[in-house]
VEXVEXMAR-937160 format. One record per residue (C-alpha): residue in one letter; x, y, z. Coordinates in steps of 0.05 Angstrom, whole numbers, plus 32768, in hexadecimal, padded with zeros to 4 digits. Layout:
residues N
@r=A, px=X, py=Y, pz=Z
...
//
This chain:
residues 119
@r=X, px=93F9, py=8C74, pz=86FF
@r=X, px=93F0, py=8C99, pz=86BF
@r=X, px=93B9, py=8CBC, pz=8696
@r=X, px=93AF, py=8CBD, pz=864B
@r=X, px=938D, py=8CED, pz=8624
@r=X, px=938E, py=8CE9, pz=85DD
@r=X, px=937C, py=8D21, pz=85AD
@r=X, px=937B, py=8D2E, pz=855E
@r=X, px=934D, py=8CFE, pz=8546
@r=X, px=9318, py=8D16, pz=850F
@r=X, px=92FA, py=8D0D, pz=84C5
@r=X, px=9324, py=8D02, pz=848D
@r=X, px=9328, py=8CED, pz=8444
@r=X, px=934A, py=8CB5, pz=842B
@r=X, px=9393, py=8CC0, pz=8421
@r=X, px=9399, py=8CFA, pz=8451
@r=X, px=93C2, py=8D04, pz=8497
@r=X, px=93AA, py=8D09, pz=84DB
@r=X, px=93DD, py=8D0E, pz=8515
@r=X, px=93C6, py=8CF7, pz=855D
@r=X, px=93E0, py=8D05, pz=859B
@r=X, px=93D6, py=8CEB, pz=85E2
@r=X, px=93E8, py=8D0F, pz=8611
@r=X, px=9405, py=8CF1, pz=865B
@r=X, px=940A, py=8D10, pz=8696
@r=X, px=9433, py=8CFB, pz=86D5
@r=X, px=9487, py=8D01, pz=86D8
@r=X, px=948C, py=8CB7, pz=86C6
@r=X, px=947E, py=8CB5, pz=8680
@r=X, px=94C3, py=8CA6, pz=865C
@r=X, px=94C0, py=8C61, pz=8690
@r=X, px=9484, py=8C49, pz=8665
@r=X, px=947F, py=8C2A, pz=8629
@r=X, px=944A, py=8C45, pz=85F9
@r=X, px=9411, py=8C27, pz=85CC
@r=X, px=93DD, py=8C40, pz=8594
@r=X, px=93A3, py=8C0D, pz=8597
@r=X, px=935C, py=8C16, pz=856D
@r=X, px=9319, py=8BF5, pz=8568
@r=X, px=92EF, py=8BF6, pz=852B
@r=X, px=92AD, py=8BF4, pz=853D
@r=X, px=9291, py=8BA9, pz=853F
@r=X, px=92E2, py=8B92, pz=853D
@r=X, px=930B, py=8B81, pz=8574
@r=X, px=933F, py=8BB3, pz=8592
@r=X, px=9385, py=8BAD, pz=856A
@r=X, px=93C5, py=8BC0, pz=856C
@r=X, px=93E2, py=8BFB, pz=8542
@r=X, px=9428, py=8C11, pz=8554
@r=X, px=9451, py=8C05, pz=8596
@r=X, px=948F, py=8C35, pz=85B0
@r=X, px=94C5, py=8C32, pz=85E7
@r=X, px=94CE, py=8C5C, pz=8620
@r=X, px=9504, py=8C7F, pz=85FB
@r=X, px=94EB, py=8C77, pz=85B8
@r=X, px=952A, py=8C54, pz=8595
@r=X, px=94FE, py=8C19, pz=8589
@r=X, px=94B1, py=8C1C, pz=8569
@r=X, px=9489, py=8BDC, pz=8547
@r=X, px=9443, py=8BE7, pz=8514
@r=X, px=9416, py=8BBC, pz=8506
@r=X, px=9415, py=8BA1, pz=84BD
@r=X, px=93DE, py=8BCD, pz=84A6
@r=X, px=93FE, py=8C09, pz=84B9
@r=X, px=9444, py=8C02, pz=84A2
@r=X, px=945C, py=8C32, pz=847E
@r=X, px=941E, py=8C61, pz=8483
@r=X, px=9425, py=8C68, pz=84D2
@r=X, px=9458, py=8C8A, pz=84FE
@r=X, px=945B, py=8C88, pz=854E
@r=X, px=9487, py=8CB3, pz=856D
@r=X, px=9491, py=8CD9, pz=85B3
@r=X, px=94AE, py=8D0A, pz=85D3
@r=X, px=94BD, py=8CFD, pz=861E
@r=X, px=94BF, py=8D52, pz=8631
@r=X, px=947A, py=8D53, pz=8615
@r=X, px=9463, py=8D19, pz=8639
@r=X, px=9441, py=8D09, pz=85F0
@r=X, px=943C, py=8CCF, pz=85BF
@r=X, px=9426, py=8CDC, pz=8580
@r=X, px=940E, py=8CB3, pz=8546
@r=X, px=940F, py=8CD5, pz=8500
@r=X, px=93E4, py=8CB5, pz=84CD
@r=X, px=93F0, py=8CBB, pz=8489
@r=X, px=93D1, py=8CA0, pz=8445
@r=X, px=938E, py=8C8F, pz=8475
@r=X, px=9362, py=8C5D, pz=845A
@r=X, px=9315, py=8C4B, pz=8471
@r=X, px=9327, py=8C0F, pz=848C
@r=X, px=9356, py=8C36, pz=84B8
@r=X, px=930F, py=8C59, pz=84DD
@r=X, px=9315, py=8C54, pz=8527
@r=X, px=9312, py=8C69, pz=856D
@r=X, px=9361, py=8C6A, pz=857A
@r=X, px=9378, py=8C61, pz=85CA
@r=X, px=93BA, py=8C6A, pz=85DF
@r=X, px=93D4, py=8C34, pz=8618
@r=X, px=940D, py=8C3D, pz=864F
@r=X, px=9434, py=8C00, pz=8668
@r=X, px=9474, py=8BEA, pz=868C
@r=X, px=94A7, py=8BD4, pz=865A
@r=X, px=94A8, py=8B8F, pz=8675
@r=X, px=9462, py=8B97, pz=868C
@r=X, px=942B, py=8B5D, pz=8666
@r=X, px=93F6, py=8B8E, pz=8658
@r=X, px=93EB, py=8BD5, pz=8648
@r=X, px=93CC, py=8BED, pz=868E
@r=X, px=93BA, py=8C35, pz=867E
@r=X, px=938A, py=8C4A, pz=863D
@r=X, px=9371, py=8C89, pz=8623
@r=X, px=932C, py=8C9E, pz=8619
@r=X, px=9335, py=8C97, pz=85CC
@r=X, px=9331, py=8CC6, pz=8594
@r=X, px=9304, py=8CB3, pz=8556
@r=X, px=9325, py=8CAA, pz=8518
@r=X, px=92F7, py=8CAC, pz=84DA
@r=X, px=930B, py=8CA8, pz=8491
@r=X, px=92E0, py=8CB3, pz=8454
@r=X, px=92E4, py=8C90, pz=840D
//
C-alpha cells in the first residue's frame, strides 16, 4: 500500500521549466518502481518517463527525450520529473504511478497535477 501525491504543476510559456514532484508516503518506497503518466484532455493516458527502485535505470518516452528528466530520492520518499524546453503539446494533468518491479501494472496513482503550457 502506497499513496501518491503529486505537486508543482502550473502555467507556463513555451520553452520554460517546471519541476514536479510526487510525494509517497509509507517505509516501502525504494521496493517500488516509479512512473510519470499524463492525459491530454480528449487523448488517452500515456506514458512519460519510468525509474527503478534505486534509480540506476530510467526510460522516456520519445517526445520527451532530451527535454525530460525523472529522478528520485529514496530519503525523501520523492520522485520528481523536471521539465524543460515545455512545449503546448506537452499540456496535461501529470499522475505519478507505484508498482512492483516485476509487477504488470502500475497499482497506485496520484491525484494529478495540471500541466499547462502557452504558445
Amino acid at each position: 500500500q502506497v499513496q501518491l501525491v503529486e505537486s508543482g504543476g502550473g502555467l507556463v510559456q513555451a520553452g520554460g521549466s517546471l519541476r514536479l514532484s510526487c510525494a509517497a508516503s509509507g517505509r516501502t518506497f525504494s521496493t517500488y518502481d516509479m512512473g510519470w503518466f499524463r492525459q491530454a484532455p480528449g487523448k488517452e493516458r500515456e506514458f512519460v518517463a519510468t525509474i527503478s527502485r534505486g534509480g540506476s535505470r530510467t526510460s522516456y518516452a520519445d517526445s520527451v527525450k532530451g527535454r525530460f528528466t525523472i529522478s528520485r530520492d529514496n530519503a525523501k520518499n520523492t520522485v520528481y520529473l523536471q521539465m524543460n524546453s515545455l512545449r503546448p503539446e506537452d499540456t496535461a494533468v501529470y499522475y505519478c504511478a507505484a508498482k512492483l518491479p516485476l509487477g504488470v501494472q502500475y497499482d497506485y496513482w496520484g491525484q494529478g497535477t495540471q500541466v499547462t503550457v502557452s504558445s
